[in-house]
RONUKOL-556328 format. One record per residue (C-alpha): residue number from 1; residue in one letter; chain; x, y, z negated. Coordinates in steps of 0.1 Angstrom, whole numbers. Example, Ala and Ser with C-alpha at 12.3 -4.5 7.8 and 13.67 -1.06 7.14 Angstrom:
atom seq = 1	type = A	mol = A	c1 = 123	c2 = -45	c3 = -78 $
atom seq = 2	type = S	mol = A	c1 = 137	c2 = -11	c3 = -71 $
# end
This chain:
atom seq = 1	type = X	mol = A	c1 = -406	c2 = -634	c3 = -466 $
atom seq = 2	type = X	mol = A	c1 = -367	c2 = -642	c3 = -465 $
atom seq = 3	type = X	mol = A	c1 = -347	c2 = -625	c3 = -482 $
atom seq = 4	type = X	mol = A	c1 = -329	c2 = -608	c3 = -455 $
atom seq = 5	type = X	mol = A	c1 = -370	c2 = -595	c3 = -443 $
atom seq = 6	type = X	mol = A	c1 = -371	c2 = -583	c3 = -480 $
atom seq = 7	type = X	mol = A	c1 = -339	c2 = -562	c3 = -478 $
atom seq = 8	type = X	mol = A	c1 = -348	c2 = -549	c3 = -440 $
atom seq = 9	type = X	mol = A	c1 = -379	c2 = -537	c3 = -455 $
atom seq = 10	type = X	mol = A	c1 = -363	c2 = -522	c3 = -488 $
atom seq = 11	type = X	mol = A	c1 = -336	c2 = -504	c3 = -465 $
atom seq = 12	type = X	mol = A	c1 = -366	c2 = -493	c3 = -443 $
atom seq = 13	type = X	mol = A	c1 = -388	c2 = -478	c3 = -473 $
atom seq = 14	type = X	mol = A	c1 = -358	c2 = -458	c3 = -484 $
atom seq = 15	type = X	mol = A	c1 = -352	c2 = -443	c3 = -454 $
atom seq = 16	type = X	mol = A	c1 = -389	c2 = -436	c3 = -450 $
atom seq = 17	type = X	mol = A	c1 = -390	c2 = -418	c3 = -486 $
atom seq = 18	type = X	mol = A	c1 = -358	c2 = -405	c3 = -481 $
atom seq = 19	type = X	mol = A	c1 = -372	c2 = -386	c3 = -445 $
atom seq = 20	type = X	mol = A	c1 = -402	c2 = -373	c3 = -462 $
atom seq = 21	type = X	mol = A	c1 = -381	c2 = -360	c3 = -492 $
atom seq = 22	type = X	mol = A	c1 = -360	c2 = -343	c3 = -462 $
atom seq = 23	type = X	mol = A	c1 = -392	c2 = -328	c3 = -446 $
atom seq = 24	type = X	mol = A	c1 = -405	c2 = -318	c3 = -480 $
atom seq = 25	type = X	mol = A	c1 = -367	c2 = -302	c3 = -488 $
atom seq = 26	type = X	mol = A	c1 = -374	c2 = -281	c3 = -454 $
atom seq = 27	type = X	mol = A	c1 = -409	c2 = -273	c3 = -463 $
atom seq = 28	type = X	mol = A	c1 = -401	c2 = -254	c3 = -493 $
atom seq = 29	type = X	mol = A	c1 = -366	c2 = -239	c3 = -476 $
atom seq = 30	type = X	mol = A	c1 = -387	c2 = -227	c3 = -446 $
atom seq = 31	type = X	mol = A	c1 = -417	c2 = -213	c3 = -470 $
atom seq = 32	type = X	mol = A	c1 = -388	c2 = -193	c3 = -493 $
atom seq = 33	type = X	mol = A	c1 = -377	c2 = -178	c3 = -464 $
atom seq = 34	type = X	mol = A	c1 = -408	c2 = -165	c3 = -453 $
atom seq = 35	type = X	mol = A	c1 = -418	c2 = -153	c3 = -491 $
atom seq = 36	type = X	mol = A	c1 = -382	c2 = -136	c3 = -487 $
atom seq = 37	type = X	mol = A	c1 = -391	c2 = -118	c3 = -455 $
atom seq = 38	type = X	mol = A	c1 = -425	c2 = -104	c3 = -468 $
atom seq = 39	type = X	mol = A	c1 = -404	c2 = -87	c3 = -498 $
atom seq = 40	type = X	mol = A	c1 = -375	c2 = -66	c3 = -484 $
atom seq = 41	type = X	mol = A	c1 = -345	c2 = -64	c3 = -503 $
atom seq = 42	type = X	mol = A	c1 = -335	c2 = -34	c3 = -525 $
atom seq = 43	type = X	mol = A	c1 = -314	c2 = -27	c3 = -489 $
atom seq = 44	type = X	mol = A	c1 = -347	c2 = -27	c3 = -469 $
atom seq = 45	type = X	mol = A	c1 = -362	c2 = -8	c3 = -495 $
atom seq = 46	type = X	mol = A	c1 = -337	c2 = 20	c3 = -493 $
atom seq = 47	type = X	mol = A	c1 = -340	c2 = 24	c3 = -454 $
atom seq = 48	type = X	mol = A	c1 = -379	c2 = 25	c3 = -457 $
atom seq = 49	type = X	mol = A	c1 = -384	c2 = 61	c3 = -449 $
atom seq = 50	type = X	mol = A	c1 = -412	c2 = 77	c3 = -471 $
atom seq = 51	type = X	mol = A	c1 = -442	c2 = 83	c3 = -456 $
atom seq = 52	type = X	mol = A	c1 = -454	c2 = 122	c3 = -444 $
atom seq = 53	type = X	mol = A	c1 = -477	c2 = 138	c3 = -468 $
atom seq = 54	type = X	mol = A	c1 = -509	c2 = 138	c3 = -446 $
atom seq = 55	type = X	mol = A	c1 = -511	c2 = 180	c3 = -442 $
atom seq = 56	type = X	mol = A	c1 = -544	c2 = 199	c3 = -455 $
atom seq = 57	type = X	mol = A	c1 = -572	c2 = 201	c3 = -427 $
atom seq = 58	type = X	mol = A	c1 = -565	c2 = 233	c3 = -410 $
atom seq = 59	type = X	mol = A	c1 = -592	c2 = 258	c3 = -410 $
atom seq = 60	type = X	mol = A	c1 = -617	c2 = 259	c3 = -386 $
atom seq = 61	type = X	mol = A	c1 = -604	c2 = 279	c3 = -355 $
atom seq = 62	type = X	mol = A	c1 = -629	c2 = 311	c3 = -351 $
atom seq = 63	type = X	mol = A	c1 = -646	c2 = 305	c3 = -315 $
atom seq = 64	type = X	mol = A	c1 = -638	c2 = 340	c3 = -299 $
atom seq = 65	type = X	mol = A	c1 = -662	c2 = 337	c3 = -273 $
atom seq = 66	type = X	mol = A	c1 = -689	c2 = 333	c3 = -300 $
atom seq = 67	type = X	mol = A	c1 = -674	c2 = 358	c3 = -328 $
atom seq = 68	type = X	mol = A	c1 = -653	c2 = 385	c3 = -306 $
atom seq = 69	type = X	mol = A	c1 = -648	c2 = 409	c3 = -333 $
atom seq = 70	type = X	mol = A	c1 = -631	c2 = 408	c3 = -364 $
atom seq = 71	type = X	mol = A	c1 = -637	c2 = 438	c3 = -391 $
atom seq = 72	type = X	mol = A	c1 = -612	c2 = 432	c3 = -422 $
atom seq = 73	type = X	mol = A	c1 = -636	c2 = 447	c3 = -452 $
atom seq = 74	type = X	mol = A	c1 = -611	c2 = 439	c3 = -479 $
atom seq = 75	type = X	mol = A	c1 = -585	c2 = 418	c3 = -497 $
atom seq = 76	type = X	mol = A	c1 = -595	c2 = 386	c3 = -489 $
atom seq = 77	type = X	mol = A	c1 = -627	c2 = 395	c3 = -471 $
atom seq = 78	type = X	mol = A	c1 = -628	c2 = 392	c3 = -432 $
atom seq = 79	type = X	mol = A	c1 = -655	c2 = 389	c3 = -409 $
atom seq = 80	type = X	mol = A	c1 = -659	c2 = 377	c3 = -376 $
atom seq = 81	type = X	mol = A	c1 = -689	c2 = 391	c3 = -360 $
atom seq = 82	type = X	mol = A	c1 = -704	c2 = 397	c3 = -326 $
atom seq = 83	type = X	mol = A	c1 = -729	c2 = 422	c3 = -307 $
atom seq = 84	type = X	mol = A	c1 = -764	c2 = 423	c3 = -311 $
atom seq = 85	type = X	mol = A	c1 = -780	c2 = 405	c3 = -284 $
atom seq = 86	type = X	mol = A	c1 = -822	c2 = 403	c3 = -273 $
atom seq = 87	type = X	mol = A	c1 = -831	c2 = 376	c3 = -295 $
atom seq = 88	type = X	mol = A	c1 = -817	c2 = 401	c3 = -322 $
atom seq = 89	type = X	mol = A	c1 = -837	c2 = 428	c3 = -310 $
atom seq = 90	type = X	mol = A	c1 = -873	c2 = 404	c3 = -312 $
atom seq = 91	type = X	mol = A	c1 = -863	c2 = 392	c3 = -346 $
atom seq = 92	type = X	mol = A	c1 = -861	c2 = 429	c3 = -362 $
atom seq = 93	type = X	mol = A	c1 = -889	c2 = 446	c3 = -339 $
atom seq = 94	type = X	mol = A	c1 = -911	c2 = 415	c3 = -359 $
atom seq = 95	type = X	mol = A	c1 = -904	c2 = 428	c3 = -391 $
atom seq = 96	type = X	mol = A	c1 = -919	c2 = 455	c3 = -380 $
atom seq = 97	type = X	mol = A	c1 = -954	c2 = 444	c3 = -364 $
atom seq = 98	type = X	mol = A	c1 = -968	c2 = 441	c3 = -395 $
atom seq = 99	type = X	mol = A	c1 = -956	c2 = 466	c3 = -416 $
atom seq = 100	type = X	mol = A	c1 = -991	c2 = 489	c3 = -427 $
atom seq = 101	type = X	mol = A	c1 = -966	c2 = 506	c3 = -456 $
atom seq = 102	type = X	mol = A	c1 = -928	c2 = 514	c3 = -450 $
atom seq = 103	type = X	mol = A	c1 = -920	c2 = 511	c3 = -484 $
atom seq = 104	type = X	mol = A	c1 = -935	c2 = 469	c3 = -479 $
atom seq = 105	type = X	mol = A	c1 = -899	c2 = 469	c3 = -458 $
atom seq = 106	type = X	mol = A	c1 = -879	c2 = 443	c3 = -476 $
atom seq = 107	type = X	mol = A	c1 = -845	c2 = 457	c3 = -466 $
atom seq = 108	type = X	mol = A	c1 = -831	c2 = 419	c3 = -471 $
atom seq = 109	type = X	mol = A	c1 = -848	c2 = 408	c3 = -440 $
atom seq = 110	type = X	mol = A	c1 = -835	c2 = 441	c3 = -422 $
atom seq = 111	type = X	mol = A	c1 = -799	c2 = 428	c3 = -434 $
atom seq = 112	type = X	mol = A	c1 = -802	c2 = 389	c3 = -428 $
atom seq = 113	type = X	mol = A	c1 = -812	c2 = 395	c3 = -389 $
atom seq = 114	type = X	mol = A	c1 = -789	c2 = 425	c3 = -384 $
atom seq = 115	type = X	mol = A	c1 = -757	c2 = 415	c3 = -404 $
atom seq = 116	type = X	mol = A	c1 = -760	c2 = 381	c3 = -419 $
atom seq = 117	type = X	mol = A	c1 = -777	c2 = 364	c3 = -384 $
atom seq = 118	type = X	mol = A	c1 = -746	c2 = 379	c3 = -366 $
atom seq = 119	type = X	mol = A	c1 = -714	c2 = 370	c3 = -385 $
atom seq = 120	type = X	mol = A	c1 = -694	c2 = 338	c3 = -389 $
atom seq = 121	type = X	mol = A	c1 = -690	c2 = 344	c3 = -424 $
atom seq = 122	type = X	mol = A	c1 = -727	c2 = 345	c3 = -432 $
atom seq = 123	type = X	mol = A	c1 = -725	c2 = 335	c3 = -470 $
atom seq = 124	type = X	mol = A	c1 = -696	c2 = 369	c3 = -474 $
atom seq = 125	type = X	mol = A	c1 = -712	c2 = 390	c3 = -502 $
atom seq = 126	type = X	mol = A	c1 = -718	c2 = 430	c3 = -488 $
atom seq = 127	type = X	mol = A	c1 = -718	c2 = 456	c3 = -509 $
atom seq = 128	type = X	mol = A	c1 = -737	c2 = 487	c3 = -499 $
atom seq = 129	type = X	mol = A	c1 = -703	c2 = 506	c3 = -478 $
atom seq = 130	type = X	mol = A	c1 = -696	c2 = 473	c3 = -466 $
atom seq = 131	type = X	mol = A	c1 = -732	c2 = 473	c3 = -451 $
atom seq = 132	type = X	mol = A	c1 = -726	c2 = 503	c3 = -441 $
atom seq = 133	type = X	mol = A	c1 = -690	c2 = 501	c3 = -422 $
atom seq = 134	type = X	mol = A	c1 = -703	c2 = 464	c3 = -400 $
atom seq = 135	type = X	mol = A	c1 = -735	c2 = 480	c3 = -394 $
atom seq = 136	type = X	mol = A	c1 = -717	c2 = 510	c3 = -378 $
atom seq = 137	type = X	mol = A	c1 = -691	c2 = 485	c3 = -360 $
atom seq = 138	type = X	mol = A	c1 = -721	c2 = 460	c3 = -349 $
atom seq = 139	type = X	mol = A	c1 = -737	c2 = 492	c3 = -334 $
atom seq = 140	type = X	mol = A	c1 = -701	c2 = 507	c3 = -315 $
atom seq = 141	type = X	mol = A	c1 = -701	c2 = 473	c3 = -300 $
atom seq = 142	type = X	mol = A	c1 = -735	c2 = 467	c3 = -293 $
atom seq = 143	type = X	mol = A	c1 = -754	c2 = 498	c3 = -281 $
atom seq = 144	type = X	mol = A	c1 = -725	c2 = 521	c3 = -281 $
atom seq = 145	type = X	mol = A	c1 = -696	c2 = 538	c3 = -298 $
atom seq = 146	type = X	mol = A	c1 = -705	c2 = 580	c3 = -292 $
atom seq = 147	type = X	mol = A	c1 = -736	c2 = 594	c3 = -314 $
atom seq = 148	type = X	mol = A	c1 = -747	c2 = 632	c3 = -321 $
atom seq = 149	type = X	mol = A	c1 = -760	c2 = 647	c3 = -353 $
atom seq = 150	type = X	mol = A	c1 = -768	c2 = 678	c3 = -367 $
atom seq = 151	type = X	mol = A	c1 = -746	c2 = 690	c3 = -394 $
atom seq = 152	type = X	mol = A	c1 = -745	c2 = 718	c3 = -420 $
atom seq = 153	type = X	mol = A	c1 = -713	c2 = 740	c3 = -420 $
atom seq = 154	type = X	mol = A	c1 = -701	c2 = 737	c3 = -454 $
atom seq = 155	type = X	mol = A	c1 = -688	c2 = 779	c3 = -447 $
atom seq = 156	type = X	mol = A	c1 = -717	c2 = 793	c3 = -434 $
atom seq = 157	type = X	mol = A	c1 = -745	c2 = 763	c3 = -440 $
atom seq = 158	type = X	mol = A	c1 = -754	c2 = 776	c3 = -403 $
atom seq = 159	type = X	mol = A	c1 = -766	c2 = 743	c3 = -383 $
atom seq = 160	type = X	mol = A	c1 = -743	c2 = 729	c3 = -360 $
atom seq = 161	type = X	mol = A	c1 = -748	c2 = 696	c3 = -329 $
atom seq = 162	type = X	mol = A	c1 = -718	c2 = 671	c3 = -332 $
atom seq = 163	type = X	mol = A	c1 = -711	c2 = 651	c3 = -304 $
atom seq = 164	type = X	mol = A	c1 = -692	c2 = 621	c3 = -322 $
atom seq = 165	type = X	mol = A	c1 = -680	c2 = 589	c3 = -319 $
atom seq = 166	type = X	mol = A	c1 = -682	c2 = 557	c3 = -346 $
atom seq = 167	type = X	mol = A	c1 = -643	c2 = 555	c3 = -341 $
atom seq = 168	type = X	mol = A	c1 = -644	c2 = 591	c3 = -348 $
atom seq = 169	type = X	mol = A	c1 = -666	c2 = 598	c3 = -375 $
atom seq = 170	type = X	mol = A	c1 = -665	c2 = 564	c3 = -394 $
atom seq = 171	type = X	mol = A	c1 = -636	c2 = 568	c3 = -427 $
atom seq = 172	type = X	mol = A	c1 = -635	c2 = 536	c3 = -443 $
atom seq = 173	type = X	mol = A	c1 = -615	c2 = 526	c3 = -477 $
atom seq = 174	type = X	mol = A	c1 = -612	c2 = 491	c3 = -483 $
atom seq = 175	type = X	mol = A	c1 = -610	c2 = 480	c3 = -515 $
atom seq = 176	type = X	mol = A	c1 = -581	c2 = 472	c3 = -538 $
atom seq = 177	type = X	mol = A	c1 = -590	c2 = 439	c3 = -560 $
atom seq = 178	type = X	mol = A	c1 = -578	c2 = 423	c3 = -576 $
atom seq = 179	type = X	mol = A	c1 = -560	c2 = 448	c3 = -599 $
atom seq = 180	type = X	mol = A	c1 = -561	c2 = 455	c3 = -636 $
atom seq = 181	type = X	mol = A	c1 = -568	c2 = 493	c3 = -649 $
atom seq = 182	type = X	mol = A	c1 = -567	c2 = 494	c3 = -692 $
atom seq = 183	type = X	mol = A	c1 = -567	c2 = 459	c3 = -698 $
atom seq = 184	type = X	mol = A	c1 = -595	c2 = 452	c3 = -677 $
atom seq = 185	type = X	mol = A	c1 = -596	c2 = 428	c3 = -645 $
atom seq = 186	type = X	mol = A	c1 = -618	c2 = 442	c3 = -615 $
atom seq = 187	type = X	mol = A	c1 = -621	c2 = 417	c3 = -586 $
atom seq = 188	type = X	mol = A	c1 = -646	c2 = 415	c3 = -555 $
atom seq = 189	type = X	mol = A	c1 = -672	c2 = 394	c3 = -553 $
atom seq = 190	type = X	mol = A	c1 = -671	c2 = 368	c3 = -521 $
atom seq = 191	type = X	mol = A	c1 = -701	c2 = 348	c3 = -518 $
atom seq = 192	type = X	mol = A	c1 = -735	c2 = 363	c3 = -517 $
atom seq = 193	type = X	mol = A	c1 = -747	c2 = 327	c3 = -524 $
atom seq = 194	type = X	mol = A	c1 = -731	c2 = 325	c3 = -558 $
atom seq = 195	type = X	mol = A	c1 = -741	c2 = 358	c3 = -569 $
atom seq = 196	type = X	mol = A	c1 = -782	c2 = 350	c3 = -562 $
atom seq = 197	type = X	mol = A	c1 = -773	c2 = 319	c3 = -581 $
atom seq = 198	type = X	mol = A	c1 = -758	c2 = 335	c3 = -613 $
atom seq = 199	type = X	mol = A	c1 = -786	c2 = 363	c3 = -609 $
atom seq = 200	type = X	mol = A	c1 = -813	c2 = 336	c3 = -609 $
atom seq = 201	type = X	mol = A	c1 = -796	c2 = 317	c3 = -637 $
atom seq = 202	type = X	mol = A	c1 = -792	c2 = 349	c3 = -660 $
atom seq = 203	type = X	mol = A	c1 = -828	c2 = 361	c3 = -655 $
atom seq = 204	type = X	mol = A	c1 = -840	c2 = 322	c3 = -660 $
atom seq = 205	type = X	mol = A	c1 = -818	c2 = 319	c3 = -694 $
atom seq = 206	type = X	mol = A	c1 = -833	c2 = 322	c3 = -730 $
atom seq = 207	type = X	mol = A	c1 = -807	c2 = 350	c3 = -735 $
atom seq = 208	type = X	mol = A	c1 = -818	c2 = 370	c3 = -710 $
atom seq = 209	type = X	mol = A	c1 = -831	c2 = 403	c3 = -723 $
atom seq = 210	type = X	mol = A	c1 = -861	c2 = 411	c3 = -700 $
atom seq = 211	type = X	mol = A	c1 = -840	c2 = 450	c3 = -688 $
atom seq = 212	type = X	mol = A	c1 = -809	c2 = 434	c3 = -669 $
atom seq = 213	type = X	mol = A	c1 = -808	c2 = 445	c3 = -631 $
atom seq = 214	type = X	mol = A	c1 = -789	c2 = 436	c3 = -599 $
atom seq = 215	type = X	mol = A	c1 = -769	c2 = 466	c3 = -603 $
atom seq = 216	type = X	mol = A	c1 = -758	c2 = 451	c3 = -641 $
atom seq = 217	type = X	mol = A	c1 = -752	c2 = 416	c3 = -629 $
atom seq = 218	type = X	mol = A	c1 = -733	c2 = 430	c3 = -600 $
atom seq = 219	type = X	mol = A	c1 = -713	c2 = 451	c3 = -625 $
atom seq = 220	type = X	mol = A	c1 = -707	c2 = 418	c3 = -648 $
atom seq = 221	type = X	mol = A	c1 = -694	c2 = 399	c3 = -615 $
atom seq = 222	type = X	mol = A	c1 = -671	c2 = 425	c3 = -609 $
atom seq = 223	type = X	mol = A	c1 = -649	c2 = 425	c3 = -640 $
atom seq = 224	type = X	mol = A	c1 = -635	c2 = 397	c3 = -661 $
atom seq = 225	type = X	mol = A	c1 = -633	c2 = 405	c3 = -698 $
atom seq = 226	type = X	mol = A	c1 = -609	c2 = 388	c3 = -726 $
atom seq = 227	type = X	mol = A	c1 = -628	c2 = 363	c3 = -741 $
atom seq = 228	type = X	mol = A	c1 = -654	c2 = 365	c3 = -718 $
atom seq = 229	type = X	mol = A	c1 = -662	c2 = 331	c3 = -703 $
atom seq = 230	type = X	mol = A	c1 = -691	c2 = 336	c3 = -682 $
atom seq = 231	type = X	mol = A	c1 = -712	c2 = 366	c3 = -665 $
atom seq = 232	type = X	mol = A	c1 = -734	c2 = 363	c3 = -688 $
atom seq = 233	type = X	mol = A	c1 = -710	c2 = 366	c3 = -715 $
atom seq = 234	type = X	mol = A	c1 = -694	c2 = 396	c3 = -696 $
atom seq = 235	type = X	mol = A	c1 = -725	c2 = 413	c3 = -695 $
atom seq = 236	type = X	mol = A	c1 = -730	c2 = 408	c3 = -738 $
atom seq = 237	type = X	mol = A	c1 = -696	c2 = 420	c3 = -741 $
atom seq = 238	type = X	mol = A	c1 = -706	c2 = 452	c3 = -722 $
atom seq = 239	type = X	mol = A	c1 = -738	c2 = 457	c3 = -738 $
atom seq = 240	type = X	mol = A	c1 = -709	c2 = 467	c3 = -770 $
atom seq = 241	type = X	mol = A	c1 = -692	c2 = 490	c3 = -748 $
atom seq = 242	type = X	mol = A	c1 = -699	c2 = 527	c3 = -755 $
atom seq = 243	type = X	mol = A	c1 = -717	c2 = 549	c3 = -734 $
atom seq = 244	type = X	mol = A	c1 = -683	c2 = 568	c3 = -727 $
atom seq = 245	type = X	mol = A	c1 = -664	c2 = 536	c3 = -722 $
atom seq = 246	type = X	mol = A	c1 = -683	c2 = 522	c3 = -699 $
atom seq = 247	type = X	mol = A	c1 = -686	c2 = 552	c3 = -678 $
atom seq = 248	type = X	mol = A	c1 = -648	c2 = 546	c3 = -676 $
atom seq = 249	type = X	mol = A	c1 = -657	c2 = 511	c3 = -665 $
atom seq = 250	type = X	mol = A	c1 = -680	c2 = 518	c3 = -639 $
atom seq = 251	type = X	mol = A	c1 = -659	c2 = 546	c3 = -628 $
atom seq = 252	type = X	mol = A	c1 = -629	c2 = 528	c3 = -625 $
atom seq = 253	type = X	mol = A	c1 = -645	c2 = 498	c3 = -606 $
atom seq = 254	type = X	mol = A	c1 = -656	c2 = 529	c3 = -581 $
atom seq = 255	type = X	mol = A	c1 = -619	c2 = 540	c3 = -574 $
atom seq = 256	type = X	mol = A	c1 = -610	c2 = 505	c3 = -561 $
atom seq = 257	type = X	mol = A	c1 = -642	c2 = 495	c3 = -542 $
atom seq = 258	type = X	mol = A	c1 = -647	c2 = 499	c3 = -509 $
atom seq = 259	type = X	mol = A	c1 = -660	c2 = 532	c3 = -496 $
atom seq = 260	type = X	mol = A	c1 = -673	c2 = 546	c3 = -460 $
atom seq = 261	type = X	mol = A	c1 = -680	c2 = 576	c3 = -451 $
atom seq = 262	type = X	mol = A	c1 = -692	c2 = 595	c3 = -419 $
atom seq = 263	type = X	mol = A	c1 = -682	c2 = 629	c3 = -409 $
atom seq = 264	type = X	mol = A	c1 = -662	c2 = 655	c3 = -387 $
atom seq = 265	type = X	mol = A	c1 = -637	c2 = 680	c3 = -390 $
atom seq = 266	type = X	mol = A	c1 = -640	c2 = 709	c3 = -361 $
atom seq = 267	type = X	mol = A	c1 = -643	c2 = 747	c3 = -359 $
atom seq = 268	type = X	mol = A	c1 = -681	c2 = 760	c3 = -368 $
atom seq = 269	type = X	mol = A	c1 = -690	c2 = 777	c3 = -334 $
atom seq = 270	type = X	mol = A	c1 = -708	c2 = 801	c3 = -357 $
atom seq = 271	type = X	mol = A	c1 = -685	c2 = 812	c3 = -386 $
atom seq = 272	type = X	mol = A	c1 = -652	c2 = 799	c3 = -368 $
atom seq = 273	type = X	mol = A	c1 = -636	c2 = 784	c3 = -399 $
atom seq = 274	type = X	mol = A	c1 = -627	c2 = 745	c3 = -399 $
atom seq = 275	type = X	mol = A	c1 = -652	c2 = 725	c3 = -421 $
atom seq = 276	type = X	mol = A	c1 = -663	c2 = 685	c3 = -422 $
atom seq = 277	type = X	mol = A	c1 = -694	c2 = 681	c3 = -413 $
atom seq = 278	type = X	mol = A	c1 = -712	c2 = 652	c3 = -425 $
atom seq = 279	type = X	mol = A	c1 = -739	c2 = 630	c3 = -422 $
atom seq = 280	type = X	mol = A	c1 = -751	c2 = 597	c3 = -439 $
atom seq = 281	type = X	mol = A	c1 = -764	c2 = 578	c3 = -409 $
atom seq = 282	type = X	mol = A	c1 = -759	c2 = 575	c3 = -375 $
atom seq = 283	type = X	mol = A	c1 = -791	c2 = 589	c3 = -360 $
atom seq = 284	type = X	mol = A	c1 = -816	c2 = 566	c3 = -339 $
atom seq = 285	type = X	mol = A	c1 = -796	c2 = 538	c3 = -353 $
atom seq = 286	type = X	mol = A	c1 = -821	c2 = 512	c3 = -345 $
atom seq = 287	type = X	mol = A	c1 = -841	c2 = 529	c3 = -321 $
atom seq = 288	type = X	mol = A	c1 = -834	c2 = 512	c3 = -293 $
atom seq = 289	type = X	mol = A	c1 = -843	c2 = 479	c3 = -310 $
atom seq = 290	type = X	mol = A	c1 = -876	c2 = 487	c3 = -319 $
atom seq = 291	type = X	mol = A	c1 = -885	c2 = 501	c3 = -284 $
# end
């Protein structure tokens, strides 16, 4: 090779490394700039609106074709409920087929096809008025509102027929928890389900005395104690009370639970003076169910 081949291919070797140190050069420019545009600047950053706080579920809309009613029992207790219909009248007239002994009736089975089978709220705990009150209401809406009874004049004790209405005779007082009355806490229960559960766990514990009731349990679930951590505890704590201060307890839950009653206010055709005539059921209640 001459020497003028040896500097032509020196001069073309330079160029050659000189172009891939160029391409190279852009490589890395061209790969900074794309690093750069996957992290924003402290600029971008601030324009990034934040993103919305995804908002809770809302609650399930009632279907008012299914549930037409509503009957507000208490704070914080609603029910959605709707009117007996056939397949309610075959499920309680079965209770019945084989019944040899009324007293065999288990009145739970009478309340699950009646009350529970027919509201939205199924797992709602019911005290005894609030059975009461949505059994009247499930019967205004489902075999009808006016009903006659026989009262007593509370003047002249002469027997009188009322002709009467549910919307009429029906006085209900919902109750007033939560509220505090001498330092202690009375609340409502909500869910039937819980209370069978504590019930169960109370009567299965190695505490458990062998003489707690329902009617103690639902007592325990309906106040909260200092210091008391559980119903179980509740109920101990109780247990300390004295007779006369838990008469106040139990009395004082009583003011602010729910209540219904069922009478009338008119003139006694007999004696003429005004009187309220009561009575504790709506005659032939289910009567028309069974037939």
């Amino acid at each position: 090779m001459t020497e003028a081949q040896k500097t032509e291919a020196a001069m073309l070797k330079m160029k050659a490394d000189n172009a891939e140190k160029v391409q190279k050069a852009q490589a890395e420019i061209k790969s900074q700039e794309v690093k750069e545009s996957k992290n924003p600047s402290i600029q971008d950053l601030k324009n990034i609106q934040p993103k919305e706080e995804k908002s809770p579920k809302e609650q399930k809309k009632v279907d008012i074709k299914k549930y037409p009613f509503s009957l507000e029992l208490g704070v914080n207790k609603t029910v959605h409920f709707k009117a007996w219909t056939g397949k309610t009248k075959k499920k309680f007239k079965k209770i019945f087929q084989n019944l040899e002994d009324p007293e065999d009736l288990n009145f739970k089975d009478v309340l699950e096809v009646l009350l529970k089978d027919n509201i939205l709220e199924s797992d709602t705990y019911l005290s005894g008025d609030e059975q009461q009150y949505l059994t009247a209401e499930l019967r205004k809406e489902s075999i009808g509102n006016s009903f006659e009874f026989e009262g007593t004049c509370p003047n002249c004790q002469e027997l009188q027929d009322i002709k009467t209405s549910v919307t009429e005779a029906v006085i209900y007082k919902k109750s007033a928890f939560p509220t505090t009355i001498q330092g202690v806490e009375y609340v409502d229960i909500l869910s039937s389900g819980a209370f069978d559960s504590i019930s169960s766990d109370i009567i299965n514990s190695t505490d458990y005395d062998g003489l707690t009731t329902e009617a103690d349990i639902e007592l325990g679930l309906h106040i909260n104690i200092e210091g008391a951590n559980s119903p179980l505890e509740t109920l101990t704590a109780l247990d300390d009370y004295s007779i006369k201060d838990l008469e106040i307890v139990i009395k004082n839950l009583d003011t602010v639970s729910s209540k219904m009653e069922m009478y009338v206010e008119k003139s006694c055709s007999s004696c003429g003076k005004e009187g309220k005539f009561i009575t504790s059921e709506i005659p032939g209640l289910f009567d028309s169910l069974l037939r």
